[in-house]
C-alpha positions in Angstrom: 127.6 117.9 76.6 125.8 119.7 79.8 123.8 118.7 82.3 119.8 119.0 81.3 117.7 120.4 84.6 114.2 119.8 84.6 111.2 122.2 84.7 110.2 121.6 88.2 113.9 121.5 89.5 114.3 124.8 88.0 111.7 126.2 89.6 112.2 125.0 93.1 115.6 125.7 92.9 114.3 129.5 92.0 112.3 129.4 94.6 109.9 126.7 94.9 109.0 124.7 98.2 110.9 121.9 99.0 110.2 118.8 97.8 111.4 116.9 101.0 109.9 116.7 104.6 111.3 117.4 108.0 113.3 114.6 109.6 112.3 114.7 113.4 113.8 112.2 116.1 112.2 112.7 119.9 114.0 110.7 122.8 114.7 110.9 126.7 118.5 109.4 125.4 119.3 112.2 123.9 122.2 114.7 125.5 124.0 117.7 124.7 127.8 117.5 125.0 130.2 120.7 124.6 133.2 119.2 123.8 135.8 122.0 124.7 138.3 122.2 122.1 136.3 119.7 119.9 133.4 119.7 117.9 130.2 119.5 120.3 128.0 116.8 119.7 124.2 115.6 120.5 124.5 111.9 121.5 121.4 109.2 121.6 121.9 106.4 123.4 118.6 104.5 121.1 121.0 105.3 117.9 118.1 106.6 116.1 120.1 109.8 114.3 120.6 107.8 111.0 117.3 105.7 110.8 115.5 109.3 111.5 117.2 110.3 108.1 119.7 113.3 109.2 123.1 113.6 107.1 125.8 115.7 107.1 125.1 119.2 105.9 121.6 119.1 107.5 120.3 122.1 109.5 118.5 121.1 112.9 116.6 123.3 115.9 116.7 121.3 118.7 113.6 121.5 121.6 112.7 120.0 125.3 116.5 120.4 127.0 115.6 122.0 130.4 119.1 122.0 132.1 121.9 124.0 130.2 120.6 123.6 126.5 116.9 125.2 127.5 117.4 128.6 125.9 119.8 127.2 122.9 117.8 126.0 120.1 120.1 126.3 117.4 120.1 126.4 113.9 123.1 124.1 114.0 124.7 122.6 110.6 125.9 119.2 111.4 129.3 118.4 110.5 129.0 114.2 111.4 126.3 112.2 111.4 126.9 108.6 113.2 123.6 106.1 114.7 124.3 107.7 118.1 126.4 110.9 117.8 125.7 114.4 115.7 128.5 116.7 115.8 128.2 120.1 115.2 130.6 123.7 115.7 132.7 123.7 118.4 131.1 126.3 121.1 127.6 125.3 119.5 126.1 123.7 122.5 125.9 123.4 126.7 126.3 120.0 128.7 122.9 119.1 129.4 122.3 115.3 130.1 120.1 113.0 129.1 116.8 112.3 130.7 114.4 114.9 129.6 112.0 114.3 126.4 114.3 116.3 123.8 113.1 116.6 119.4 115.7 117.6 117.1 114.3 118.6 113.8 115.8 118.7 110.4 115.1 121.9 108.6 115.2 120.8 105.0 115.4 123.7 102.5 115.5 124.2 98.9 118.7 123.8 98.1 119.8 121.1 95.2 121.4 118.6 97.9 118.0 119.1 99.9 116.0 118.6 96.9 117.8 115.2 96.0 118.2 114.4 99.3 118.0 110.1 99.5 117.4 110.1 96.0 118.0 107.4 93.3 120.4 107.4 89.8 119.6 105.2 87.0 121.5 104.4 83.7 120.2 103.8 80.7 120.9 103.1 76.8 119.4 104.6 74.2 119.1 107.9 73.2 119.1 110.6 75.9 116.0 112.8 75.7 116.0 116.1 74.8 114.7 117.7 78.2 114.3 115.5 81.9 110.6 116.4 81.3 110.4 114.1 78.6 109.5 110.5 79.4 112.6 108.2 78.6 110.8 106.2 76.1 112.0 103.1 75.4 115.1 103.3 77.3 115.8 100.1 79.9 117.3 100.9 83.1 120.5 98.8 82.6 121.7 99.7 86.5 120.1 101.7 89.3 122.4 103.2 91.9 121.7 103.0 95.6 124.2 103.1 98.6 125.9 99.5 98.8 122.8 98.4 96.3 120.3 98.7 98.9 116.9 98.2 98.1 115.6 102.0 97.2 111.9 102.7 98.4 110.2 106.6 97.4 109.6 108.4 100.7 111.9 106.5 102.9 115.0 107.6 103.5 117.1 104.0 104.0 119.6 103.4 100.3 119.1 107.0 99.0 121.5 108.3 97.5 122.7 112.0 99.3 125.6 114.9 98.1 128.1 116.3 100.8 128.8 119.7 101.7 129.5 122.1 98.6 132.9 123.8 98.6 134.1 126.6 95.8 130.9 126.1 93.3 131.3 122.0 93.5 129.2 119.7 95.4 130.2 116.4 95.2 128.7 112.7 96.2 129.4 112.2 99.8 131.4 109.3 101.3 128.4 106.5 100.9 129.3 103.8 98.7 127.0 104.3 95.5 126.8 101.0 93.8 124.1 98.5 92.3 123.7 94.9 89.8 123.2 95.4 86.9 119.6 94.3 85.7 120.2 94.1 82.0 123.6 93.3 79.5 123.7 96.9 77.0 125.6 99.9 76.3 124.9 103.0 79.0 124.8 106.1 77.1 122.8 108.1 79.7 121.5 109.1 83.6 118.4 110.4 85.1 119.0 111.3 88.7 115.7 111.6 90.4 114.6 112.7 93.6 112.9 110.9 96.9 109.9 110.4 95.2 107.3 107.7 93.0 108.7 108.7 89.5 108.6 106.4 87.1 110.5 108.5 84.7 107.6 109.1 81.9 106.7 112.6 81.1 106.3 115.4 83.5 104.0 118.1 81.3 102.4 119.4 85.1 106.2 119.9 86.4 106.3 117.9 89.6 109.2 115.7 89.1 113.0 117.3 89.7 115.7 115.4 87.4 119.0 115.6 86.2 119.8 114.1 82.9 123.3 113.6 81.8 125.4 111.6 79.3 127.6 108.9 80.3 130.8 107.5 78.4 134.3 106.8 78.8 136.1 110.4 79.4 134.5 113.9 78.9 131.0 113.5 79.9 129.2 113.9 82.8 129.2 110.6 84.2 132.3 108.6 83.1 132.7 105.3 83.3 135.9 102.5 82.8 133.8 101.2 80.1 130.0 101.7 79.0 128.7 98.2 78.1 127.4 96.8 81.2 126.9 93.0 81.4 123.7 91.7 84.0 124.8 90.4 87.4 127.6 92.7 87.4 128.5 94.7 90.3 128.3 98.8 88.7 130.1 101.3 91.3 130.0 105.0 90.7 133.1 106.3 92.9 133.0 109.7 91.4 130.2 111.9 91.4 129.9 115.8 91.2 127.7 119.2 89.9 129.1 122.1 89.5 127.5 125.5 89.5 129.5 128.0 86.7 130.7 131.4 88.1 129.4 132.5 84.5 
């Protein structure tokens, strides 16, 4: 079995726009702290970083420091992501205080994690389709995946699901707790992963959805599983998660 890649994810990884927008979060209680032999950090003291949708891995420019920070603008990757403090590089940043009206903005690319970036995974039974353009027919969604469950809305970024940073080819779920109830008792033979967006999973002949289909079972699939037959009510946690990119 392999993973199926749809049309549109194809093509944006190939060089398509991205499919997500720019996470922005503008404050006075936002500082810059060089943190010597540590990592460097911005710090908020609203505790707006996570509720403005930044995650580890992210790429920011930040604007409006006046003090130290007024000529350093970045890119900086972010290595930490907490509701008040962003870490990045050590030697990244200048103490500059809090105080002046400061916008740190996410620059979100078209890289896989960016493109699935607070997205949703669903198992199903049935029959897998052939290609993630295909609609999934008459497939129920036996479980859909969130972190901790959370109630997952298209376009916001609160309970989507996000990848860490890739290391050697692998990129892997991050640390988030990706888990749901089970809605209905059946066999899972199948997984659409779909992106921040309205998708109801039917078929994409225009190419604006990016999926990822894969088979699910006990041991050699894509996702595995202690066993496949779910039962409704049932907590359904997916500790394991990971895409690899071949080297041929």
């Amino acid at each position: 079995m392999a993973l199926k890649f749809s049309t549109c994810l194809r093509n944006k990884i190939l060089g398509g726009a991205p499919v997500r927008g720019i996470n922005t979060i503008t404050g006075t209680g936002i500082a810059a702290v060089n943190g010597g032999a540590e990592a460097d950090s911005f710090t908020d003291t609203g505790n707006g970083f996570i509720a403005a949708g930044f995650s580890v891995g992210d790429s920011v420019l930040v604007y409006g420091f006046t003090g130290a920070m007024a000529a350093i603008h970045g890119p900086f990757i972010l290595t930490s992501v907490a509701d008040g403090t962003m870490e990045v590089a050590t030697g990244s940043l200048a103490n500059d205080a809090a105080g002046e009206s400061v916008t740190i903005v996410g620059l979100v690319g078209g890289s896989l994690k960016d493109i699935f970036k607070d997205g949703v995974l669903k198992i199903y039974n049935g029959t897998q389709p052939t290609s993630p353009d295909n609609s999934i027919g008459g497939a129920t969604a036996l479980v859909t995946i969130t972190v901790s469950n959370g109630a997952f809305v298209p376009g916001a970024v609160a309970n989507g699901l996000e990848f860490g940073i890739p290391a050697l080819g692998v990129i892997s779920k991050n640390t988030e707790v990706w888990s749901g109830v089970v809605a209905a008792s059946g066999t899972a033979s199948w997984y659409r992963f779909y992106a921040n967006a309205a998708d109801a999973g039917g078929a994409d002949t225009t190419y604006i959805y990016p999926r990822i289909d894969g088979a699910v079972g006990t041991s050699g699939r894509e996702l595995n599983m202690t066993s496949v037959y779910l039962t409704a009510g049932a907590s359904c946690t997916v500790d394991s998660f990971s895409i690899t990119l071949p080297e041929s």
